[in-house]
Residue, then its C-alpha position, 0 to 999 in steps of 0.5 A: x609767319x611767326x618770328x622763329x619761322x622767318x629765321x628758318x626760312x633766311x637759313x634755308x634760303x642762304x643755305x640753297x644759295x650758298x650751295x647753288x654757288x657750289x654747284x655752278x662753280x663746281x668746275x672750277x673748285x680744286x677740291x670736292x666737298x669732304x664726307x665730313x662737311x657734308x654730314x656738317x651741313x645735312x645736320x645743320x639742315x635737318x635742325x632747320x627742318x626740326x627746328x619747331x622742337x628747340x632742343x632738338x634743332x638747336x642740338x642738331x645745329x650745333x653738332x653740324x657746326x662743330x663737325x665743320x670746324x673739325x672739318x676745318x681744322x683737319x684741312x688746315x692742318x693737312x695743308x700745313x704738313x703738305x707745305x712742310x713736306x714740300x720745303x723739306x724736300x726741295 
């Protein structure tokens, strides 16, 4: 195996790792995984997968990370206004 081959395969595997996390804590997450974090980790998957044309990888991980943090800000901030709305009406 080549250099870049064995960097796939250690974020393929922590990928399936982290999801099988997921998948057997499952029960006790209180909220599902959000359309846009799902289409955040396909892309970052199919960089993996693409990834022997380097622009072409790259480019898909990195719109996969930037679609997390979008996904990310967007839930902090959600979560800053439930916490406003509730100490308003208190």
């Amino acid at each position: 195996m080549t250099s870049p081959q064995i960097y796939i395969l250690i974020g393929i595997i922590a990928l399936a790792g982290i999801m099988a996390v997921l998948v057997l804590t499952k029960k006790k997450m209180n909220k599902p995984l959000t359309p846009l974090s799902g289409l955040a980790f396909g892309f970052i998957i199919a960089g993996m997968i693409f990834g022997e044309n380097r622009l072409v990888g790259y480019g898909l991980m990195g719109f996969g990370v930037a679609l997390a943090v979008v996904d990310m800000v967007r839930k902090l901030k959600d979560k800053k206004d439930q916490k406003n709305y509730d100490q308003k009406n208190q």
